[in-house]
N, C-alpha and C positions, 0 to 999 in steps of 0.2 A: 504494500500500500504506500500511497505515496503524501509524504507530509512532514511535519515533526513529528518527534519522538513524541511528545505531549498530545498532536494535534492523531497522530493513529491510534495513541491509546484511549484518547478519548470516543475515535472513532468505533475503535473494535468494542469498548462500553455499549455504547449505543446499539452497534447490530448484536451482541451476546445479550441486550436485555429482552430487546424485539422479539430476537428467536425465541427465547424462552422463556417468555410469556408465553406466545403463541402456542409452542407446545405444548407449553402444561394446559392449555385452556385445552389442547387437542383432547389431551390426557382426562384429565375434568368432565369435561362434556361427554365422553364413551360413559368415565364413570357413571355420572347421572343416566346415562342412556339406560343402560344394566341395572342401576338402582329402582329409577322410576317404570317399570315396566315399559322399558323400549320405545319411552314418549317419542312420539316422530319431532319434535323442537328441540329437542337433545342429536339427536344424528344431525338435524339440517346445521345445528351450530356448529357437531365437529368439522362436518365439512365445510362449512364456510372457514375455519380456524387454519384445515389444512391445506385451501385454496390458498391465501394468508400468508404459510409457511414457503408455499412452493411458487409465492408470487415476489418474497421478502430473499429468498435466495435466487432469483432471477437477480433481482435490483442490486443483490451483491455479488454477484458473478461479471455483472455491466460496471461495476463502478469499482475503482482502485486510487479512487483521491477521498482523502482523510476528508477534506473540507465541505466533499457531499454529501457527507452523514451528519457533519457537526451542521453546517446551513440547513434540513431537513433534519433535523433531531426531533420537530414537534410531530413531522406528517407520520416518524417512524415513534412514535412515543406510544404506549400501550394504551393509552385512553384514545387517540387517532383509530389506531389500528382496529378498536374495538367499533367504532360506531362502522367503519365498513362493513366489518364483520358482519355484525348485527344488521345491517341494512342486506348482504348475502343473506344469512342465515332466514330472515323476514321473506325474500323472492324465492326461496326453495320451500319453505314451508306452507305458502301461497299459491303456493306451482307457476308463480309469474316465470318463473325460470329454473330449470336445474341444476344441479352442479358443475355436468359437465360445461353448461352455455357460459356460465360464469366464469368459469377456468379460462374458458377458450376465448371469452372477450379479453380477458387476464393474459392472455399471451402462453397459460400454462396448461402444457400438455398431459403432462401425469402430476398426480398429487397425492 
C-alpha cells in the first residue's frame, strides 16, 4: 500500500474494522436464522452482509493508496455500511430484488 507509515496503518484500521464487522454480522445473522426458526429477514440480512463482504474486498483489491480509505473512512465506517445493508436486506425480503440482482449491480460475482 502506498503512503506513510502512519497514513497505511491507519488505513489497514479502517479496512480490518469494515471486514469484521461485516462478518460477524455475516456470523450473527445465520445465528438468529437457526435461533429464530429460519425467519426468512434473518437469511435476506446475511446475504445482504455477504454481498457487503465481497463488494468491501473488490474496493480493496482496486485500491492501494493509504489516502482512499482514510478520505472514505465514513462511507466505509460500520454505521454506513449498515444502512446499505439494511436497505439490500429490505429488497430481498420484498422480493423487489434478489441476491443475486444485487450482487450483480455490485459488480460481485460470487459471495
Amino acid at each position: 500500500m502506498n503512503g506513510t507509515e502512519k497514513q497505511i496503518a491507519f488505513a489497514e484500521e479502517i479496512k480490518n474494522a469494515a471486514m469484521t464487522n461485516v462478518l460477524h454480522n455475516v456470523e450473527l445473522s445465520m445465528q438468529r436464522y437457526e435461533e429464530y426458526d429460519h425467519h426468512p429477514n434473518y437469511l435476506a440480512e446475511a446475504e445482504a452482509f455477504r454481498i457487503m463482504a465481497a463488494c468491501l474486498e473488490k474496493v480493496f483489491a482496486a485500491h492501494d493508496d493509504a489516502e482512499y480509505f482514510i478520505s472514505n473512512r465514513e462511507t466505509l465506517s460500520f454505521a454506513s455500511l449498515c444502512q446499505t445493508v439494511d436497505r439490500w436486506g429490505e429488497q430481498i425480503m420484498q422480493g423487489k430484488k434478489t441476491a443475486a440482482q444485487i450482487a450483480f449491480e455490485n459488480g460481485v460475482k460470487s459471495w
